[in-house]
C-alpha positions in Angstrom: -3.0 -57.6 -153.6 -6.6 -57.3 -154.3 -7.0 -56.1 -158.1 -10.9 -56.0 -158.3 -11.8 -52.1 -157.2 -8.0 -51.5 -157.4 -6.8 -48.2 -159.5 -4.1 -49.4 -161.9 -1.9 -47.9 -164.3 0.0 -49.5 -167.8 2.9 -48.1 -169.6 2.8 -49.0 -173.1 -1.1 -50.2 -173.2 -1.9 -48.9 -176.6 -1.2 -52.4 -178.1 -0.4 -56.2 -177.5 0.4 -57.4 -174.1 -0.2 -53.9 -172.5 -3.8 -53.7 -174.2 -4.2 -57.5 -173.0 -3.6 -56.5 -169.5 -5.9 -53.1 -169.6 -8.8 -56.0 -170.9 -8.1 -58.5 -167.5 -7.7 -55.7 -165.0 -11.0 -54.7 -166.6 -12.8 -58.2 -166.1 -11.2 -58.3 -163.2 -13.0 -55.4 -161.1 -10.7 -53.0 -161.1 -12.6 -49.5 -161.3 -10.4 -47.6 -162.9 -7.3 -48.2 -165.5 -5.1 -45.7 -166.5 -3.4 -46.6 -169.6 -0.2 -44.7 -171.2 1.4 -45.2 -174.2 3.5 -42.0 -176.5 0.8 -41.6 -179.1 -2.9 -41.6 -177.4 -4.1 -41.8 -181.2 -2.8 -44.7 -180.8 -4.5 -45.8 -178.1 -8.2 -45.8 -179.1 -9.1 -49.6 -179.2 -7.7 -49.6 -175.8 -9.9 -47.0 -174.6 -12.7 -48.9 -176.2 -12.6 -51.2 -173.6 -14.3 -49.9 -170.9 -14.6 -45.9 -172.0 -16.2 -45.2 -168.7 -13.3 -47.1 -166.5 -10.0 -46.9 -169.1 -8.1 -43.3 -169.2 -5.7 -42.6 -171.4 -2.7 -40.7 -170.8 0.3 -39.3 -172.7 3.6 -40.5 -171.9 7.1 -41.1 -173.4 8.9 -43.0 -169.8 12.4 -42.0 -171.2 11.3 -38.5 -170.3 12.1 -38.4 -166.2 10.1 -35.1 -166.4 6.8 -36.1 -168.1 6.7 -39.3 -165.5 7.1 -37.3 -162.7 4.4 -34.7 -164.0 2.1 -38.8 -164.8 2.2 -39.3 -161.2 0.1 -35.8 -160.5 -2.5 -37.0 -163.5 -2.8 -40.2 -161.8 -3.1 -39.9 -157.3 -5.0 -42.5 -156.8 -3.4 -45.2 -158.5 -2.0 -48.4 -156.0 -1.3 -51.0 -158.6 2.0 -49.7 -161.3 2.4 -52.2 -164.3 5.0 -51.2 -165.8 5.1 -52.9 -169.4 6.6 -50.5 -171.9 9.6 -51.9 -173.5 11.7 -52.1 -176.9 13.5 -54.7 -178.0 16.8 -53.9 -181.2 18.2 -57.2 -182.5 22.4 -57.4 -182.3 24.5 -59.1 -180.9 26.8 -58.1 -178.1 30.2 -57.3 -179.8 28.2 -55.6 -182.7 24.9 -54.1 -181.7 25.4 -50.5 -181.3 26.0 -48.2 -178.3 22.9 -46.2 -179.9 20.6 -49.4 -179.6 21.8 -50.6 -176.3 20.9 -47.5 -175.0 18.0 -47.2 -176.3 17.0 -50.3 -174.6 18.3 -49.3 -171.3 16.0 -46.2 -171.1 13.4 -48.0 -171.7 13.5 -51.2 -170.2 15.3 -50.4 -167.4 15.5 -46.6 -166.7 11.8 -45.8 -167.7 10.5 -48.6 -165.1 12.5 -47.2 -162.3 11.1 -43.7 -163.4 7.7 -44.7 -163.1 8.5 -46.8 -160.0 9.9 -43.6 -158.3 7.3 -41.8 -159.2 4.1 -44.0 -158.0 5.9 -45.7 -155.2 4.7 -42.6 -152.7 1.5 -42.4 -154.7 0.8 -46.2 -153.6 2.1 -45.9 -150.2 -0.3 -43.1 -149.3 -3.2 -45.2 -151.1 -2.1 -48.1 -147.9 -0.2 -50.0 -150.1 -0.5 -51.9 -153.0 1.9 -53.6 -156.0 4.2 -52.3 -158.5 4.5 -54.9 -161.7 7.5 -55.0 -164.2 7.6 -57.1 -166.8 10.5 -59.1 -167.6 11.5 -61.8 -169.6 13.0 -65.2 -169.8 15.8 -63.4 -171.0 16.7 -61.5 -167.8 18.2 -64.9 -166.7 19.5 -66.4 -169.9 20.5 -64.7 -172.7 19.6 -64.9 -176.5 22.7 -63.7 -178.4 21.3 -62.1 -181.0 19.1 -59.6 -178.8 21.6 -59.2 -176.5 21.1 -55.4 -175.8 17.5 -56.5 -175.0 19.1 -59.2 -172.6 21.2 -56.5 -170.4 18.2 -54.2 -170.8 16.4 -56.5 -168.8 18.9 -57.9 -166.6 19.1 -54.8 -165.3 15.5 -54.4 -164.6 15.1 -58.0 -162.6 18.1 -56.8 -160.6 15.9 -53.5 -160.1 12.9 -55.5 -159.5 14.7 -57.0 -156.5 16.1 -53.8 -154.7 12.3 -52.4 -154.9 11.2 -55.4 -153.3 13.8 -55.5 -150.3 12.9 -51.2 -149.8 9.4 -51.1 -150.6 8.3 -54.5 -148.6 8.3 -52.1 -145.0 5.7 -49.7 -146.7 3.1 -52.7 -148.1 4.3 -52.5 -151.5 4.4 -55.9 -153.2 6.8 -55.5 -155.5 6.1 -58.4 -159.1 8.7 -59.9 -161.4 7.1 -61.3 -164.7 9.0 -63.7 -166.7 7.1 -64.3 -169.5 8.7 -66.1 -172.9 8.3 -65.4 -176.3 4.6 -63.5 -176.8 2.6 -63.2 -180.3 3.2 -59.4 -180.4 5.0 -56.8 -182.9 7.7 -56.7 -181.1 8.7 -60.5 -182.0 7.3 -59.9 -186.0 8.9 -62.3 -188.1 11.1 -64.1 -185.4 10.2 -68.1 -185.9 9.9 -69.5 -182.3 7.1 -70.4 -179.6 5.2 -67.5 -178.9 2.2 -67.5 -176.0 -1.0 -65.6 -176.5 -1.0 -61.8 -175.3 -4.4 -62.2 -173.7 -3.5 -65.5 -171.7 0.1 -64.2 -170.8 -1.9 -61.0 -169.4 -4.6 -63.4 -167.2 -1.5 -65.0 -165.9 -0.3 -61.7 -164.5 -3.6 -60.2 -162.9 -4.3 -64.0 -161.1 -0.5 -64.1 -160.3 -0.8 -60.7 -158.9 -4.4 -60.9 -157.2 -2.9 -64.3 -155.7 0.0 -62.7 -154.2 3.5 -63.9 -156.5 6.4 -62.6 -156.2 7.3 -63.9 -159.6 5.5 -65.1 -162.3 6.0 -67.0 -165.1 2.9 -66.9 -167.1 2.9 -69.2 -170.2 4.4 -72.9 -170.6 7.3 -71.8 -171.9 8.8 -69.6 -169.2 6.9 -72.1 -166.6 9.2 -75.4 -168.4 12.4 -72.8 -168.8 12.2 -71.7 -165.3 12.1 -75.4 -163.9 15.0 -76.5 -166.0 16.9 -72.9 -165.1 16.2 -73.9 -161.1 18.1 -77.8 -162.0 20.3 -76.7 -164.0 21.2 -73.3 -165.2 24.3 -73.7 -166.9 22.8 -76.5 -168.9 19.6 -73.8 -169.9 22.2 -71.2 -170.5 23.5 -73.4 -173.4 20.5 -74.0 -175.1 19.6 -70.5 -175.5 23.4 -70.0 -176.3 23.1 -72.3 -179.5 19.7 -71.2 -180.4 21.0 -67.9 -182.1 
């Protein structure tokens, strides 16, 4: 779709890659950002950005209810990123039903929230693009964040229902696989990690240029090639890496 003049909206934009992606969509042309994140105190560098084009709004996308009540704040809006997400560290047999669910309404029920929510908001617009961001993770796992994994397993799966149902009403519907990013979520964990600001260019060109899926650093770009040869033998690696 065509981001410059577009009216976007990010979930969880008061910080790292969500700010990142507030700052292309920006220097990209759109003309107006909305940008949500639970604390809007929170939020005031990313307002900085552009104060006359950025508006930030309240939201918590575990809450069905507030979402819902985001779509009325926001009518106008044809492009959805939806990048709020949490990430608890355990693995499978040990993490707890607390964290794992935690995850899940996040990750996965907050995005179909929000995608419910905006998908007739977009439609009426004449189309447009909803975003979630993935991981490399929704395809192989890393044991020790393995309530993260099904999290987001669970949202590609999503990602691919939208895109059969939503394709008859012009609504492009984006699956980002990005790998390991430089953000707070991944503090203290020793591994690659990509830029937030060129992990968030590769979205808005992978977008503007019409992907279905993207896999915006070299990590997730070398990952996915060896996934598409060989899967089991990627599975592995990431099996022994944790």
């Amino acid at each position: 779709m065509k981001v410059e003049n577009s009216v976007a909206l990010v979930t969880g934009a008061n910080r790292g890659l969500g700010r990142e992606i507030v700052r292309e969509l920006i220097r990209s042309g759109a003309s107006r950002v909305y940008a949500t994140a639970r604390d809007p105190k929170k939020a005031a560098e990313t307002a900085a950005i552009a104060p006359d084009r950025v508006v930030v709004l309240q939201v918590d996308v575990t809450e069905a209810d507030a979402v819902a009540a985001l779509a009325k704040k926001a009518p106008d809006v044809n492009l959805l990123i939806n990048n709020a997400g949490v990430l608890h560290a355990g693995r499978m047999l040990d993490v707890s039903n607390a964290a794992i669910q935690q995850d899940m309404a996040t990750n996965f029920y907050g995005a179909l929230a929000t995608a419910r929510a905006f998908a007739p908001v977009i439609e009426q617009r004449g189309g447009g693009a909803i975003v979630n961001v993935l991981t490399l993770l929704s395809m192989v796992s890393a044991p020790v964040f393995s309530a993260y994994n099904v999290s987001k397993a669970a949202a590609w799966s999503m990602t691919l229902s939208l895109r059969a149902e939503l394709a008859s009403r012009k609504i492009d519907v984006v699956g980002v696989f990005p790998g390991g990013i430089d953000t707070d979520m991944l503090a203290g964990v020793e591994a690659p990690k990509a830029q937030p600001a060129d992990v968030a260019r590769a979205i808005v060109s992978g977008v503007a240029n019409g992907l279905e899926d993207i896999f915006p650093d070299p990590m997730s770009t070398q990952v996915y090639a060896g996934w598409r040869a060989d899967h089991k033998s990627v599975e592995k690696q990431f099996a022994a890496m944790m």
